[in-house]
N, C-alpha and C positions, 0 to 999 in steps of 0.2 A: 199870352206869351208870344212874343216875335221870332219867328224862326229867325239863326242866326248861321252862317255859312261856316264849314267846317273839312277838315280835310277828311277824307275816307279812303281807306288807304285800298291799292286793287286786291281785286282776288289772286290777279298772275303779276307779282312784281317782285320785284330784289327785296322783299321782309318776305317772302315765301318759300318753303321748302322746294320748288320747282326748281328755283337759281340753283341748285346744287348741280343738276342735270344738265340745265341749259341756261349757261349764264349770261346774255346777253339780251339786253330789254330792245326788242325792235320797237321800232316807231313809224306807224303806216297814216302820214294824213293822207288830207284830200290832195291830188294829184294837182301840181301844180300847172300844168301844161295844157290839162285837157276835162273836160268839163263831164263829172263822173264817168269818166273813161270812156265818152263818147269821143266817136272820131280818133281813137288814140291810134287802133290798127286800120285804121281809114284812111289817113292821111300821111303820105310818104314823110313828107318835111321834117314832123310831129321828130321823127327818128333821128334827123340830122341835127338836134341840139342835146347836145353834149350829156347836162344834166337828165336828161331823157330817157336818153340810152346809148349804149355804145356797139358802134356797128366793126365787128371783128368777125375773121371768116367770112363774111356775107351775110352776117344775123345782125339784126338790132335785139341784144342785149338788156334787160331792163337793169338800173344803175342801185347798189345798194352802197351806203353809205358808210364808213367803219374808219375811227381812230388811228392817226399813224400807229401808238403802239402797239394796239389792239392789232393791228394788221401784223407789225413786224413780229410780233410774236408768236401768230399764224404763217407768219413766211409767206403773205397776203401781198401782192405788190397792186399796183394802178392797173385796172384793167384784167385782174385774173378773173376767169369766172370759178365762182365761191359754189357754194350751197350751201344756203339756210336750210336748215331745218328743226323738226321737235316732232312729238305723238301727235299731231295732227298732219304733217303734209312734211314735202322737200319740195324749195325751188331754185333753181339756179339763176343766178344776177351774174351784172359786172360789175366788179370792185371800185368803188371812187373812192381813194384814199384820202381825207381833209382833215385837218385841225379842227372845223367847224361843229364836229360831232366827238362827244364826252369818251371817254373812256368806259366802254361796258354797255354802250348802246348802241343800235344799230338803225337807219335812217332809210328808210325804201316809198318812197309815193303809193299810195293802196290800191289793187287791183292790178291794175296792167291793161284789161282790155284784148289780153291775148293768152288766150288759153293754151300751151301749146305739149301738151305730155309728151314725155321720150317715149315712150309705147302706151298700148292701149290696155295695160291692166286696169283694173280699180287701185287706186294708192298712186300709181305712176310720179316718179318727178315731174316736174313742170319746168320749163324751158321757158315760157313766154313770159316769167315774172309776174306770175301772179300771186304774190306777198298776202292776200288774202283766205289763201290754203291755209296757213301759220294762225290764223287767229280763230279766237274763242265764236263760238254762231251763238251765245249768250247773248239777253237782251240785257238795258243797262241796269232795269231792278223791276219787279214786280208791276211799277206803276207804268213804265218808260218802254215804249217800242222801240227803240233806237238801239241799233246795232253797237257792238262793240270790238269793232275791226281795227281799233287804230293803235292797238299796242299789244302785243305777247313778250313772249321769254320764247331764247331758240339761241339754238347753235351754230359756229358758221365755221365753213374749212373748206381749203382749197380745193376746188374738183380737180376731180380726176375721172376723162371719159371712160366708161363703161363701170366706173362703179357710182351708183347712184341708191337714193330711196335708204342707206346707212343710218341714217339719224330715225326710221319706224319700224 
């Protein structure tokens, strides 16, 4: 018998009771910019392209990606910083509002490369965009040591300074 390729559908995805909680599917690939997040807080430049990060305040910003509607229905504009979150972690991004990403899903490069918590609890938000907080430390199946960082369910809403870590 020839194995034959098949969908399997995830453990965290829109057919799971999770959506209920946290309806939006993120999607963390490999970081476009920078080569497993090496050099990412190394190298000043890295921050001056757009897609990257957005530097507001005097921060560079890590960029998350989200639906015009999806956004206007959060009251989400270009440039606000958001927080993601779900029972694993909260991190805060900057909003890039595009057409390019579906309705109900959420688009962030994985990692960041910059670890940066608002205080030093355990749990603490994350400021430096690290999207990797959000996901499952699940391997891909019994056989398979590969991580499975590149997609959760989570919640996203406009920040507001001093209140943070709402979403654990």
């Amino acid at each position: 018998r020839e194995p034959v390729p098949h969908y399997i559908p995830s453990w965290e995805g829109h057919h799971t009771p999770l959506i209920e909680k946290h309806p939006f599917q993120l999607l963390t690939p490999h970081p476009r910019f920078s080569i497993h997040t090496h050099h990412d807080s190394h190298i000043s430049w890295l921050n001056e392209i757009p897609a990257q990060r957005l530097i507001k305040d005097g921060y560079a910003w890590w960029r998350v990606r989200i639906n015009p509607a999806d956004a206007a229905a959060l009251g989400i504009l270009e440039g606000d910083i958001v927080e993601l979150y779900n029972d694993r972690g909260s991190v805060l991004c900057a909003a890039m509002v595009t057409e390019r990403i579906r309705k109900g899903v959420l688009h962030s490069y994985g990692s960041s490369a910059k670890y940066d918590p608002l205080h030093g609890d355990p749990g603490a938000t994350d400021k430096g965009g690290c999207v990797n907080l959000l996901t499952s430390s699940r391997f891909l199946s019994k056989y398979a040591q590969g991580m499975t960082n590149n997609t959760c369910l989570c919640s996203i809403r406009k920040w507001s300074e001093g209140v943070t870590g709402q979403g654990r």
